[in-house]
C-alpha positions in Angstrom: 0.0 0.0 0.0 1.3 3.4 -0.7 1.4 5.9 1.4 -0.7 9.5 0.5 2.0 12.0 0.1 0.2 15.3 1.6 3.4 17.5 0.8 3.2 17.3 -2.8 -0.9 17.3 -3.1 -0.6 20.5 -0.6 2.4 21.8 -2.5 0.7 24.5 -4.4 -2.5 27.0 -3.8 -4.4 25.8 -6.2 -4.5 22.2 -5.0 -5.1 23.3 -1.2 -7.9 25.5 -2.4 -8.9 22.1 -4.1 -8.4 19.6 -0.8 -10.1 21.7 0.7 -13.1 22.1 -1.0 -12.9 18.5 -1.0 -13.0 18.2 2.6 -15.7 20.6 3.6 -17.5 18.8 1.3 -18.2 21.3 -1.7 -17.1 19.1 -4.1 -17.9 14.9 -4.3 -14.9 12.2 -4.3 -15.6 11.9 -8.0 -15.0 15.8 -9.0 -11.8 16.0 -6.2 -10.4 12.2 -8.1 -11.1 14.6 -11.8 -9.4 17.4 -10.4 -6.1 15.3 -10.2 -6.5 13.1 -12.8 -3.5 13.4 -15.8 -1.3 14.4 -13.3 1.6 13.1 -11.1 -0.7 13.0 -8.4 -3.7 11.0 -9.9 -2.6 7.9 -8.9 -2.3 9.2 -4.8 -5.7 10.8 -5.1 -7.0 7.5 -6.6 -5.2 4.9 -4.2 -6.8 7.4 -1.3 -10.1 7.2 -2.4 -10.2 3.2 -3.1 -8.1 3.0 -0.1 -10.6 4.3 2.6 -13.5 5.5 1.0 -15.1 8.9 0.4 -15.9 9.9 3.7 -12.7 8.7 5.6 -10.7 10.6 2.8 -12.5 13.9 3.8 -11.4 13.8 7.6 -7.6 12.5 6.3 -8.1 15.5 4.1 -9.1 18.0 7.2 -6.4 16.3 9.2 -3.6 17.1 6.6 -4.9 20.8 6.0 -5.0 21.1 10.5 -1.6 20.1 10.4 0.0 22.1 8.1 -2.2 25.1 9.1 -3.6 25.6 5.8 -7.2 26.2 7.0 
């Protein structure tokens, strides 16, 4: 299993604007997997969501925003 690497999804604005629209819950698992997809971190969005699910994804999402103080 691969870890989700938080410091490159949270690297730029755009994507923290992004996880967190994810994690409040403005946008659904599908539109936050689109968001990514063609990119370098496509396959760490996707692993996340198959890993643990929509909703488990969202609090790993608020947790990793918390942490860095991005929100």
């Amino acid at each position: 299993m691969m870890a989700t690497n938080w410091g490159s999804i949270l690297a730029n604005r755009e994507n923290i604007v992004i996880v967190n629209n994810f994690a409040n819950g403005t946008i659904s698992g599908m539109e936050f997997y689109y968001k990514f997809s063609g990119t370098k971190l496509g396959g760490h969005i996707r692993n996340l969501l198959r890993t643990y699910g929509v909703e488990h994804a969202r609090i790993l999402a608020k947790k990793a925003l918390n942490r860095r103080e991005l929100v």
